[in-house]
MIDOSE-1310 file (N, C-alpha, C; in nm, 2 decimals, decimal comma, always signed):
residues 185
xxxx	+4,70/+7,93/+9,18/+4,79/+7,89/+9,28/+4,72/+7,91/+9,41; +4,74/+7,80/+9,49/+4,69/+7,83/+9,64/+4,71/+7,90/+9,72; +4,68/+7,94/+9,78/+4,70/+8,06/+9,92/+4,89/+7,94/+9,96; +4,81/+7,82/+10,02/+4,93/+7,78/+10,09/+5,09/+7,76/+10,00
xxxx	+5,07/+7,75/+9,90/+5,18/+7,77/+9,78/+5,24/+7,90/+9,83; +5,18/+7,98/+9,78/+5,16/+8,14/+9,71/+5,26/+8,19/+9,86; +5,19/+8,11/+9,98/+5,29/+8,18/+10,11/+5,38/+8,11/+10,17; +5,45/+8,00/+10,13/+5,57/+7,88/+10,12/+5,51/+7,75/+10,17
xxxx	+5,40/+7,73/+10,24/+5,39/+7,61/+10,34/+5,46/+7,49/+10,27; +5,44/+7,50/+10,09/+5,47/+7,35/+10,04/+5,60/+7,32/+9,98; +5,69/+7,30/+10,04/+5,80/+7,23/+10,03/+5,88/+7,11/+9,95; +5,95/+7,12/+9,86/+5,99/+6,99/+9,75/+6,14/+7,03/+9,79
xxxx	+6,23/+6,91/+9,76/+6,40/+6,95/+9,75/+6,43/+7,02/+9,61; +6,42/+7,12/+9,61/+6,46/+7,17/+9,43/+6,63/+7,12/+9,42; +6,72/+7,06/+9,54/+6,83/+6,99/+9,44/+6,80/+6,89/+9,34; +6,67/+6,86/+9,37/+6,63/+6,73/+9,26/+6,61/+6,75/+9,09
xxxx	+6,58/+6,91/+9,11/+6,61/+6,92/+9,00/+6,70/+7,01/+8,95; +6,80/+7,06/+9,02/+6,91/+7,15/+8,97/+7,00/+7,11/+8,99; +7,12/+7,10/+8,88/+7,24/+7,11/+8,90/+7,33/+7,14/+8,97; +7,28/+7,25/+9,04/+7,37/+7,27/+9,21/+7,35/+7,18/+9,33
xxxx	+7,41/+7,17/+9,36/+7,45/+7,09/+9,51/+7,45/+7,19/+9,64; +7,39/+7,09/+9,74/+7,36/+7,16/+9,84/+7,50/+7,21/+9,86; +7,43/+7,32/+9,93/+7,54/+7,40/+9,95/+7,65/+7,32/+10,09; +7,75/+7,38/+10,09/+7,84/+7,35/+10,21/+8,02/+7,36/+10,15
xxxx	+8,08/+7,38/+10,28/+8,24/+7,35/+10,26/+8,32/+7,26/+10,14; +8,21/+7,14/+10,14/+8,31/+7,03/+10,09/+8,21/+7,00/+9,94; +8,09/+7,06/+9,90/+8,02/+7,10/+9,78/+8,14/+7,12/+9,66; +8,12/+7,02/+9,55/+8,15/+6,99/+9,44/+8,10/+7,01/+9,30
xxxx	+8,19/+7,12/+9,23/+8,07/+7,18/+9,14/+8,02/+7,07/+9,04; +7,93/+7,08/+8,96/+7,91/+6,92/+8,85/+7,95/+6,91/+8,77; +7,98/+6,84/+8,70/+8,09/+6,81/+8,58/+8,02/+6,91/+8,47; +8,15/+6,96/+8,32/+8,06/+7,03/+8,27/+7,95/+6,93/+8,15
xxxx	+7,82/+7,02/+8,10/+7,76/+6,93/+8,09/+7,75/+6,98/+7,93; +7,74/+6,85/+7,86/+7,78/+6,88/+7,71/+7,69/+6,85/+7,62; +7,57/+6,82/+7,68/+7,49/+6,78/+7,58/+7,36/+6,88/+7,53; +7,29/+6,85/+7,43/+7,21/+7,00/+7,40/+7,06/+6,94/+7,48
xxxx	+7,02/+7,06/+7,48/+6,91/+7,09/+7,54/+6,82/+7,18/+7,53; +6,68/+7,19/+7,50/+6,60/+7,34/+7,51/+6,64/+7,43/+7,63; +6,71/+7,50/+7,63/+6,74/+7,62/+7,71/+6,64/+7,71/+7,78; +6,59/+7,66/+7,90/+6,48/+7,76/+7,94/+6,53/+7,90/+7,94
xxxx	+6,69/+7,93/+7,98/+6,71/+8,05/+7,97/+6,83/+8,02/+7,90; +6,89/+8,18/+7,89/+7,02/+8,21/+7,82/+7,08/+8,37/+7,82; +7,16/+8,37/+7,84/+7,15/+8,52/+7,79/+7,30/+8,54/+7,68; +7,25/+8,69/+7,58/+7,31/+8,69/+7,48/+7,39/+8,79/+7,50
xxxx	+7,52/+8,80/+7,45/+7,57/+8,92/+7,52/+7,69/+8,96/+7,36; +7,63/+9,07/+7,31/+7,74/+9,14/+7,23/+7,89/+9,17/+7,23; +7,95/+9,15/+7,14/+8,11/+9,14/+7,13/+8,17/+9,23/+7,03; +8,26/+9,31/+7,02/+8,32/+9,33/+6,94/+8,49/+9,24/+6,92
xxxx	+8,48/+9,20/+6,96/+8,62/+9,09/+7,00/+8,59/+8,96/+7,04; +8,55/+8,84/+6,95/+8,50/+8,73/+6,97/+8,60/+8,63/+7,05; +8,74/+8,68/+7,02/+8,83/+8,59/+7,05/+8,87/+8,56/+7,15; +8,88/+8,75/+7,22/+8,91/+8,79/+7,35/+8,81/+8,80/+7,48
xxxx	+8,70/+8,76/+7,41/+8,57/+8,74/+7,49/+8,57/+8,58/+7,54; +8,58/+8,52/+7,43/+8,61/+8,36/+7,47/+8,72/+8,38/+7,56; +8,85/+8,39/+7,51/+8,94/+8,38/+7,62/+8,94/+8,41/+7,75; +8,85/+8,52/+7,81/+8,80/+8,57/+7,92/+8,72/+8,52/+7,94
xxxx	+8,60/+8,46/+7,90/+8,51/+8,34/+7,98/+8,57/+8,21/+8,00; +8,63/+8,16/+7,89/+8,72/+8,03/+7,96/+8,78/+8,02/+8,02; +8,89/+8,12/+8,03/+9,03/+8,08/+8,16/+8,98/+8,14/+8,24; +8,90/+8,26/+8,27/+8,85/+8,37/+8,35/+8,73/+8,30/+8,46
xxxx	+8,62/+8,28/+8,36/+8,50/+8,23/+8,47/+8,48/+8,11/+8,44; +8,54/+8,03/+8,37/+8,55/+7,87/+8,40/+8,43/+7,84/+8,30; +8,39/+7,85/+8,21/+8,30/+7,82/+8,09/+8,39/+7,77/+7,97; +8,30/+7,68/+7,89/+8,37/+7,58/+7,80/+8,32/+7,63/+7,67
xxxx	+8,35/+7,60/+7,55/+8,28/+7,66/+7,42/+8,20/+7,52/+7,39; +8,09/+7,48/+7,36/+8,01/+7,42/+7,33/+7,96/+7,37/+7,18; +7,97/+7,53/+7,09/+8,00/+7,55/+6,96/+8,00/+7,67/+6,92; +8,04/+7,69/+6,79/+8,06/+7,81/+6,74/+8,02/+7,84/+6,58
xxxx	+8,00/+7,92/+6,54/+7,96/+7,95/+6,41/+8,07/+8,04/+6,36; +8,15/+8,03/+6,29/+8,29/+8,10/+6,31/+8,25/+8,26/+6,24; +8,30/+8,36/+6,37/+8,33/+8,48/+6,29/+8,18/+8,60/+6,38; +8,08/+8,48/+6,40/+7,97/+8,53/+6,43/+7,89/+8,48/+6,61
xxxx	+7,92/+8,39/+6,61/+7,84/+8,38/+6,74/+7,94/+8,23/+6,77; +7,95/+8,25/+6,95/+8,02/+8,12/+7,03/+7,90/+8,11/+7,16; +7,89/+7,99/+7,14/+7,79/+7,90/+7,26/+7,86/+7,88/+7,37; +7,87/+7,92/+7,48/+7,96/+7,90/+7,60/+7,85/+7,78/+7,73
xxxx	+7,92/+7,72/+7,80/+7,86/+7,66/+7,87/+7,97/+7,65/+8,01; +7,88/+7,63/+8,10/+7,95/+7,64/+8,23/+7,85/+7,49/+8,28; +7,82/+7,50/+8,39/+7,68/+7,42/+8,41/+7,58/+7,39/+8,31; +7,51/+7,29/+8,35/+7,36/+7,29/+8,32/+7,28/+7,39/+8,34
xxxx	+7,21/+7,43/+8,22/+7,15/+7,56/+8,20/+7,24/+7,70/+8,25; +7,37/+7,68/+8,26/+7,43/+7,80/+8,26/+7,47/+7,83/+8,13; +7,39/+7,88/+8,03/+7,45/+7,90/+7,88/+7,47/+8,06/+7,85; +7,54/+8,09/+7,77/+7,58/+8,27/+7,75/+7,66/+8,18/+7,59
xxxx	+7,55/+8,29/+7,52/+7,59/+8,35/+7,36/+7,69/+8,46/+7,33; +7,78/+8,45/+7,31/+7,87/+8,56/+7,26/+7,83/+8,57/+7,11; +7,83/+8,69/+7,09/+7,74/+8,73/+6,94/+7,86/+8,83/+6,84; +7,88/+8,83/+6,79/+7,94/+8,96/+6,71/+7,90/+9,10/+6,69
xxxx	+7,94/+9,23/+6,72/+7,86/+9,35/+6,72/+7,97/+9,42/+6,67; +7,94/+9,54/+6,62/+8,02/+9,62/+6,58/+8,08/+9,70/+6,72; +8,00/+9,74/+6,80/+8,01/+9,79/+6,93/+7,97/+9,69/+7,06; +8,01/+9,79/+7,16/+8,00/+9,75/+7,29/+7,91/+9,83/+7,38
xxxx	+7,88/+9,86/+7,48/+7,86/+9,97/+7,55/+7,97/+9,99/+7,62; +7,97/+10,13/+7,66/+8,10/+10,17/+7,71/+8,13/+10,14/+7,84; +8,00/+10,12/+7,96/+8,04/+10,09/+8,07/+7,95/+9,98/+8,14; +7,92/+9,92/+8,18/+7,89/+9,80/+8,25/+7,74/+9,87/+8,30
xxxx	+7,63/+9,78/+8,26/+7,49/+9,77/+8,31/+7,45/+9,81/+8,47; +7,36/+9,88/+8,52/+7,32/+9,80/+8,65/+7,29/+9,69/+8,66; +7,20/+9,60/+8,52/+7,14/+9,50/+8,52/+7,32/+9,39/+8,54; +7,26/+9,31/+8,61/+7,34/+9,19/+8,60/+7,26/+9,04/+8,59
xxxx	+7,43/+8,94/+8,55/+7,33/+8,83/+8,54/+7,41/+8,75/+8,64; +7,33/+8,65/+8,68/+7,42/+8,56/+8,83/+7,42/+8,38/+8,78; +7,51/+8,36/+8,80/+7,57/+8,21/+8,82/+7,59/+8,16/+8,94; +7,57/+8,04/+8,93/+7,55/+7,97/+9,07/+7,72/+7,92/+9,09
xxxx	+7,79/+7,91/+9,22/+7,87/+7,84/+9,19/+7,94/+7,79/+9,33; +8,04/+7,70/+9,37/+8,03/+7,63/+9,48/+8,16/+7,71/+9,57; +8,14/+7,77/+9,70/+8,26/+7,79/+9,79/+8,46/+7,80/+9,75; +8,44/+7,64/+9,68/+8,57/+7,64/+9,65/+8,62/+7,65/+9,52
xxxx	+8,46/+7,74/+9,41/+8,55/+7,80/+9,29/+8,57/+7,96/+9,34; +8,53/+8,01/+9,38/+8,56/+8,17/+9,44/+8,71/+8,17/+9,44; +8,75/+8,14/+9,51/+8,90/+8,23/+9,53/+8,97/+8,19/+9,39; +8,96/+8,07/+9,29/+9,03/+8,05/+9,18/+9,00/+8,15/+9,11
xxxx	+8,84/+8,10/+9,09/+8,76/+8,26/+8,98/+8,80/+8,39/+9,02; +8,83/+8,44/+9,13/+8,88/+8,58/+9,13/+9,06/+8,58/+9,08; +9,08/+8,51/+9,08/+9,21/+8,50/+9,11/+9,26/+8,48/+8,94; +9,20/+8,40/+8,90/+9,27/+8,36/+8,73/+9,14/+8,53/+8,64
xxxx	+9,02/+8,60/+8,69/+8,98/+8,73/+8,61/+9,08/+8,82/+8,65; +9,14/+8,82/+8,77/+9,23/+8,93/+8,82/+9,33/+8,94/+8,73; +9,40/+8,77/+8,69/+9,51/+8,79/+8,58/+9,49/+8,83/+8,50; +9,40/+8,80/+8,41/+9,34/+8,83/+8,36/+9,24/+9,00/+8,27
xxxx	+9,24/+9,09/+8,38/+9,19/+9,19/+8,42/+9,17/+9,19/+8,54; +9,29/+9,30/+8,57/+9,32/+9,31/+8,68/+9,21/+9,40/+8,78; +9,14/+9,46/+8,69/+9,01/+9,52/+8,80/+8,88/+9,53/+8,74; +8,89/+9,38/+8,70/+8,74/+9,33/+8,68/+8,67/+9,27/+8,75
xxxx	+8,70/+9,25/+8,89/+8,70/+9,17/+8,98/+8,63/+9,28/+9,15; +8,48/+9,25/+9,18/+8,43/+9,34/+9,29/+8,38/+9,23/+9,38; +8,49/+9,17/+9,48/+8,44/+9,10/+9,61/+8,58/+9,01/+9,60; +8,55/+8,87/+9,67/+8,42/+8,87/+9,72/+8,37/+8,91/+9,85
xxxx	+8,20/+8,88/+9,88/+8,15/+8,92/+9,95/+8,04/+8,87/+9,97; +8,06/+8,86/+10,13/+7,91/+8,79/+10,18/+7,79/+8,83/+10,18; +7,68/+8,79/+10,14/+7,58/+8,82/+10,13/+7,48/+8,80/+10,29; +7,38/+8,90/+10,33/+7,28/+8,86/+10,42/+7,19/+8,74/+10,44
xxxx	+7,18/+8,68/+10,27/+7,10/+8,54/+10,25/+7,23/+8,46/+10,24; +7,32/+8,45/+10,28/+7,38/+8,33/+10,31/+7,47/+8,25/+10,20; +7,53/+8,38/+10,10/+7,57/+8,35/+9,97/+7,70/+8,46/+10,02; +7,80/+8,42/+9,88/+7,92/+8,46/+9,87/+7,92/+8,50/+9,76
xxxx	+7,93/+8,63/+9,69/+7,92/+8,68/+9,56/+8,03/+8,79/+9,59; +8,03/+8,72/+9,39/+8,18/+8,83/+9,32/+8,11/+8,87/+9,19; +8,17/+8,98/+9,20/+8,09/+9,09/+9,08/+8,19/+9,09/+8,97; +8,21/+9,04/+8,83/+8,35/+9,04/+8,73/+8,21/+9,12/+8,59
xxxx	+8,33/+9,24/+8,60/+8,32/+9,29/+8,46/+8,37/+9,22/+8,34; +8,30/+9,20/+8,27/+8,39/+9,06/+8,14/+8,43/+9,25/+8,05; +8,48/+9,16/+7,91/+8,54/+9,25/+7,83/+8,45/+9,34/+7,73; +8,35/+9,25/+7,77/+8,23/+9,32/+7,67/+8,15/+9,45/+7,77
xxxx	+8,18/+9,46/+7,89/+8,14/+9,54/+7,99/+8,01/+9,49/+8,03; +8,00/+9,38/+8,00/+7,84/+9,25/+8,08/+7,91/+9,27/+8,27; +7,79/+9,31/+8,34/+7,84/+9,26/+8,46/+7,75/+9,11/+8,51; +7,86/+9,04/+8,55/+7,83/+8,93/+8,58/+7,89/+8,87/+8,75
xxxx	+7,73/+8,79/+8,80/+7,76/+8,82/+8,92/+7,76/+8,67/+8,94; +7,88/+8,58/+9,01/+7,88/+8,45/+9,07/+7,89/+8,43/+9,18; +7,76/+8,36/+9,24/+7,71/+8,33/+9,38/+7,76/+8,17/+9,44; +7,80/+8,16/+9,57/+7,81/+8,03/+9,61/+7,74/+8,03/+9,76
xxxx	+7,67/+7,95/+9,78/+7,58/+7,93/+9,87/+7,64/+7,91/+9,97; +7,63/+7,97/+10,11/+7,72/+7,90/+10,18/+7,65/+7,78/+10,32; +7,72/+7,76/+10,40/+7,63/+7,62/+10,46/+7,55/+7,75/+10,56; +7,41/+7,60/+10,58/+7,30/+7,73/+10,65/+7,34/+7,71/+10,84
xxxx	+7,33/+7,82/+10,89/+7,33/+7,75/+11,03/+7,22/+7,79/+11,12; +7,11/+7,71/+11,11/+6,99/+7,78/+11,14/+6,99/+7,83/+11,35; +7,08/+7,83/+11,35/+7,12/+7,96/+11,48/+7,21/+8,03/+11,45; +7,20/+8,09/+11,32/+7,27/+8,19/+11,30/+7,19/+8,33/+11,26
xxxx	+7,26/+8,46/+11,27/+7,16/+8,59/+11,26/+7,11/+8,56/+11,16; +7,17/+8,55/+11,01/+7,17/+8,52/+10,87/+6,98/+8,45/+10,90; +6,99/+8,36/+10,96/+6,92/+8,24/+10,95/+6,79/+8,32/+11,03; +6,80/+8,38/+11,15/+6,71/+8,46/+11,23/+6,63/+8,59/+11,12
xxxx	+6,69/+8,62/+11,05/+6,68/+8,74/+10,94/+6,59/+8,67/+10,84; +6,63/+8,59/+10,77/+6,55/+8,50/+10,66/+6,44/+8,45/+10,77; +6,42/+8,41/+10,90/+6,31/+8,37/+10,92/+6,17/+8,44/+10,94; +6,23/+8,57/+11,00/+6,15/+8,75/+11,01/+6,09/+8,74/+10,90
xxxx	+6,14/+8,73/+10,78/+6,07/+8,73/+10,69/+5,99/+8,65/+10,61; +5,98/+8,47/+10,67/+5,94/+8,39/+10,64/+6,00/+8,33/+10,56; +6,13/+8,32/+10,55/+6,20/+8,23/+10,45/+6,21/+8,10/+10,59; +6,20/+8,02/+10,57/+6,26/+7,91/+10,66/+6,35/+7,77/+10,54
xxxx	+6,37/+7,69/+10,57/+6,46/+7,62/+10,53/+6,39/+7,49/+10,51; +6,36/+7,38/+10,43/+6,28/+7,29/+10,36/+6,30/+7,21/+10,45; +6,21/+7,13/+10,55/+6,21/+7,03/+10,70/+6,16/+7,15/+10,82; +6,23/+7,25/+10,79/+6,15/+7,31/+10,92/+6,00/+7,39/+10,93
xxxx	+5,93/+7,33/+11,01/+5,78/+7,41/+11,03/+5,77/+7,55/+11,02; +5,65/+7,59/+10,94/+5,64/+7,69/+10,95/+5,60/+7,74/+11,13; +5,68/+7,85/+11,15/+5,64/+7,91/+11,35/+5,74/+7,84/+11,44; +5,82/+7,71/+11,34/+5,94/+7,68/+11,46/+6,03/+7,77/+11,48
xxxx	+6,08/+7,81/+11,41/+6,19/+7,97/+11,43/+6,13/+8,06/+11,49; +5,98/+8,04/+11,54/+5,92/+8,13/+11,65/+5,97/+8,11/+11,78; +5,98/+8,01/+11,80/+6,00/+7,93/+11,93/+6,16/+7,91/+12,02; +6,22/+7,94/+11,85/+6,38/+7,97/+11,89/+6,44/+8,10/+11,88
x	+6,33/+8,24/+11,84/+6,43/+8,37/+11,79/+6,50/+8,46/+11,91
C-alpha cells in the first residue's frame, strides 16, 4: 500500500459500492434485498428461543427471514450484506457483550426502530444518540442478550464543529483537498 493511500489522499465514492445512501434528511433506506450471495460478512448469534428471536428481529429491527432450516438455524436479512444467523443453543449468556455489532441505517428508520423494540421490550432500547462523527446511534439489547448497535449518518455540514473535529484529525470529506479545512478552521 502507498504512503498516499495508507494516509487518505486517494479518494473513490464508496456509495458506488454500498448499499447505503448518502447520508441526509430525505435518504431512503434500499429495498430489502433477496437474493443470495457470498457474504463477506455475517454474524452468528445463539438462541435458545428461535421463535421469539425472529419475532424480535422482524417487527423490532426491521429484518426479513430469508430462510430457515426448521428447528435449528433462521437466515435474517435486513440490507445487502446486512445478514445475522440465528442458530439454536441450549443457552444464552446472561447479559449483553461489550462487543457489539452495528447496522447502517437511514435518519428516518430511528424513531420507528426505537419505538416498535420498545413495544416490544420495553428497555431494550439505549438512545438515540448523536454521535461526534456525525451519526445517530441506538443501542437495542435483542433477546438473546446480542448488543446491537444501528447507526444513521447524518447530513455533513462542513462548517460545523463535528466537521472541524474530523478534520484535526484528518478525516476530510471525498472532493475536499487535503489542507483546505486549514484555511477555514
Amino acid at each position: 500500500m502507498s504512503n498516499d493511500h495508507a494516509s487518505g489522499y486517494d479518494y473513490y465514492d464508496a456509495f458506488e459500492t454500498s448499499p447505503v445512501p448518502p447520508p441526509g434528511p430525505d435518504a431512503v433506506p434500499p429495498e430489502p434485498f433477496r437474493g443470495i450471495y457470498g457474504m463477506p460478512a455475517f454474524v452468528t448469534i445463539p438462541t435458545n428461543d428461535l421463535a421469539e428471536s425472529v419475532d424480535f428481529w422482524v417487527r423490532g429491527l426491521g429484518f426479513f427471514e430469508l430462510f430457515a432450516i426448521p428447528g435449528r438455524l433462521v437466515h435474517l436479512r435486513r440490507w445487502q450484506f446486512q445478514d445475522v444467523l440465528l442458530v439454536a443453543a441450549d443457552g444464552v449468556p446472561e447479559l449483553a457483550p461489550a462487543m457489539s455489532v452495528g447496522f447502517a441505517c437511514v435518519l428516518s428508520e430511528v424513531d420507528p426502530l426505537v419505538e416498535a423494540c420498545r413495544t416490544l421490550r420495553p428497555n431494550a432500547v439505549d438512545g438515540p444518540r448523536d454521535t461526534p462523527w456525525t451519526t445517530r446511534d441506538v443501542t437495542v439489547i435483542t433477546p438473546e442478550n446480542a448488543r446491537i448497535v444501528f447507526t444513521a449518518a447524518k447530513p455533513f455540514d462542513p462548517a460545523s464543529q463535528e466537521a472541524r473535529d474530523l478534520a484535526a484529525i484528518g478525516i476530510t470529506p471525498p472532493g475536499a483537498r487535503r489542507g483546505d479545512h486549514e484555511e477555514h478552521a
